[in-house]
C-alpha positions in Angstrom: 95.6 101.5 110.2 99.3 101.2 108.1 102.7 100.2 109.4 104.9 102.5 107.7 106.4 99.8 105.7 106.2 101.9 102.2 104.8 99.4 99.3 106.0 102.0 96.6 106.8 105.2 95.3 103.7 106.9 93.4 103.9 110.1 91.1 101.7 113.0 91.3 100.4 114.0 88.2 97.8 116.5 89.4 97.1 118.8 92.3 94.4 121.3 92.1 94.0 123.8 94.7 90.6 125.4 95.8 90.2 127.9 98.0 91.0 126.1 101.3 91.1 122.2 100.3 92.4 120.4 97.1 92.0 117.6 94.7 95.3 115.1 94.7 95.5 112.7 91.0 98.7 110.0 92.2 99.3 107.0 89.8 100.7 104.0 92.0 100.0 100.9 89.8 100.3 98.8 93.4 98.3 99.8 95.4 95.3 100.6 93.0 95.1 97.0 91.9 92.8 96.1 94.2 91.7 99.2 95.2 88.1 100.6 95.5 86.3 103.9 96.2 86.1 104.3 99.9 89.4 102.6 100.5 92.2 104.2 102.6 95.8 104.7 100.7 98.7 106.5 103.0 100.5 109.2 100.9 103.6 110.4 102.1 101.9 109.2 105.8 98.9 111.0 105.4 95.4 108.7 105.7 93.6 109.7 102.1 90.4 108.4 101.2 89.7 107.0 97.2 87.3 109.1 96.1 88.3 108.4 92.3 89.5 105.1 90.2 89.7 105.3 87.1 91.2 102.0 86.5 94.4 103.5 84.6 96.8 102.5 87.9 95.7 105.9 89.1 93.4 107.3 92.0 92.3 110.7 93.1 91.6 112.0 96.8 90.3 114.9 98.4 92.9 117.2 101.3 90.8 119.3 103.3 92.0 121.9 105.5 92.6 120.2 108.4 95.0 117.9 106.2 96.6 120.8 104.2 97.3 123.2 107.9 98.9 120.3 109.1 100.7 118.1 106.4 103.3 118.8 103.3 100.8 117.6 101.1 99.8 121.2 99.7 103.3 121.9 98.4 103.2 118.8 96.3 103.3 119.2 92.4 103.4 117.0 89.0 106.0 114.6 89.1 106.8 114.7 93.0 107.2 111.1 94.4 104.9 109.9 96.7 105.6 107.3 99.5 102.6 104.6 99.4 100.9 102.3 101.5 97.1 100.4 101.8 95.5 100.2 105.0 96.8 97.2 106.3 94.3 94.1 106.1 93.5 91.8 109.1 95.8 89.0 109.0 98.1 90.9 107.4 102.1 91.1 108.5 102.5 94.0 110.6 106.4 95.0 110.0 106.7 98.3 111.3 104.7 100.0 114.1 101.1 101.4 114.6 100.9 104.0 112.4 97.3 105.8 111.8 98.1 108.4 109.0 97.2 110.7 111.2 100.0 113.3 110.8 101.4 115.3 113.8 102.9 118.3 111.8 105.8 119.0 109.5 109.2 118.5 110.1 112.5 120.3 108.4 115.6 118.1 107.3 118.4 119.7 108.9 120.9 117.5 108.1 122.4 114.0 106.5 125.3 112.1 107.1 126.7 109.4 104.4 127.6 106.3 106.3 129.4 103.3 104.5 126.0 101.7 103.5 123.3 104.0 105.3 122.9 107.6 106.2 122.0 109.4 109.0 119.4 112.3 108.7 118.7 115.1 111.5 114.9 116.7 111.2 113.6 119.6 113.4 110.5 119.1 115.4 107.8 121.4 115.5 107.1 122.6 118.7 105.4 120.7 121.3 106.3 116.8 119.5 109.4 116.4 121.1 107.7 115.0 124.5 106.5 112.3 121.8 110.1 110.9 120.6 112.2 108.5 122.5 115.7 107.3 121.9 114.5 104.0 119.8 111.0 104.7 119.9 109.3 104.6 116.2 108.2 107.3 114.3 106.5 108.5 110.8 108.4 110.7 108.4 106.5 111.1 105.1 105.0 107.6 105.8 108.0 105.4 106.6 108.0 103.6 109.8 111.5 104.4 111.5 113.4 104.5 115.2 115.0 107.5 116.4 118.4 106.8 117.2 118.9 110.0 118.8 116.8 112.9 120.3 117.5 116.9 121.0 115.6 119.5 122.4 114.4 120.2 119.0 115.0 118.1 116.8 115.6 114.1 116.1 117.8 111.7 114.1 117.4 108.7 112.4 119.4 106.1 110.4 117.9 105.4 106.8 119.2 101.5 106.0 120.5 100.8 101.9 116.5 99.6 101.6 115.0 102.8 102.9 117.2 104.7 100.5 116.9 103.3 97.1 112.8 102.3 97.6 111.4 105.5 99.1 111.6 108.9 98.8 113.5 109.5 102.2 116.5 108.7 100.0 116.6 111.9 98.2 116.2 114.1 101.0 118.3 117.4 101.2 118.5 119.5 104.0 115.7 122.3 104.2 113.3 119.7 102.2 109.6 119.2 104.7 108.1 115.8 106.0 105.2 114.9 107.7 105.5 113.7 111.1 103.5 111.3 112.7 104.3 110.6 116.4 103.5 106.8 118.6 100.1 107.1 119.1 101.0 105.1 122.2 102.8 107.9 123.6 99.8 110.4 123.0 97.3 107.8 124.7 99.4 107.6 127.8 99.7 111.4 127.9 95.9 111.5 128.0 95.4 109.1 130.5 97.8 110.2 132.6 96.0 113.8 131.9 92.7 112.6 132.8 93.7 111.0 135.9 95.1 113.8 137.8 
């Protein structure tokens, strides 16, 4: 489990494709220095296993289809910045909201608004989230833990703070650029209950 509080901003030096998954190299001197195979590391809010550690502040994972069909990770290349996080550890602070890396689907930037210190950004759903997204609920985009400060029919806003900006990669945003998406998990458990009841 992660919070969406972003620890820092990695750089992908390699992504190899295969046929239908891919091989992802991403140097983030953080959180690989206490890092070991196995371990969970969110990438641009996507749950990715270690698989390799070479012990050069890099680590290598594995996306398989399920993760490429639903995520922006696939369009990635060398030198794109990566949000990062660790799993979160028991005990640990727990600053943002539940987030499982599990993403939801890709989102569009539509638009973004300078304000005196923050700015506000407008991304377009995919279709069937929006029942998931309330007016200062949280939400994932690309692995940052944020509230919706407003809500359409297809589409969301939210307000990115001076410390969002400047230390992850939701501050160089332009409109048409994709996130990933990750919905409250507590709003898709209460669906399903309620579901299941009827």
């Amino acid at each position: 489990m992660f919070t969406g509080i972003v620890e820092e901003v990695g750089e992908v030096l390699e992504l190899v494709r295969g046929e239908r998954d891919a091989r992802l190299v991403v140097r983030g001197p953080l959180v690989t220095a206490d890092a070991r195979p196995g371990d969970s590391i969110a990438v641009s809010g996507v749950c990715l296993t270690v698989t390799a550690l070479p012990g050069d502040g890099t680590f290598g994972a594995d996306l398989m289809p399920e993760t490429l069909d639903r995520s922006a990770l696939g369009d990635l290349h060398p030198g794109a910045g990566v949000n990062l996080e660790r799993a979160l550890p028991v005990g640990g602070r727990f600053g943002g909201h539940i987030v499982q890396g599990h993403v939801d689907g890709v989102g569009t930037v539509l638009s973004r608004t300078p304000g005196e210190r923050w700015d506000v950004v407008e991304i377009g759903l995919p279709p069937g989230l929006v029942r998931y997204v309330a007016q200062k609920g949280s939400i994932t985009v690309s692995g940052v833990s944020l509230t919706v400060s407003a809500v359409g029919a297809d589409r969301f806003a939210v307000s990115l703070i001076p410390t969002t900006l400047a230390h992850t990669t939701l501050g160089a945003l332009d409109p048409g650029a994709q996130v990933n998406l990750e919905v409250d998990v507590l709003a898709k458990y209460t669906e399903q209950l309620l579901t299941v009841a009827r």
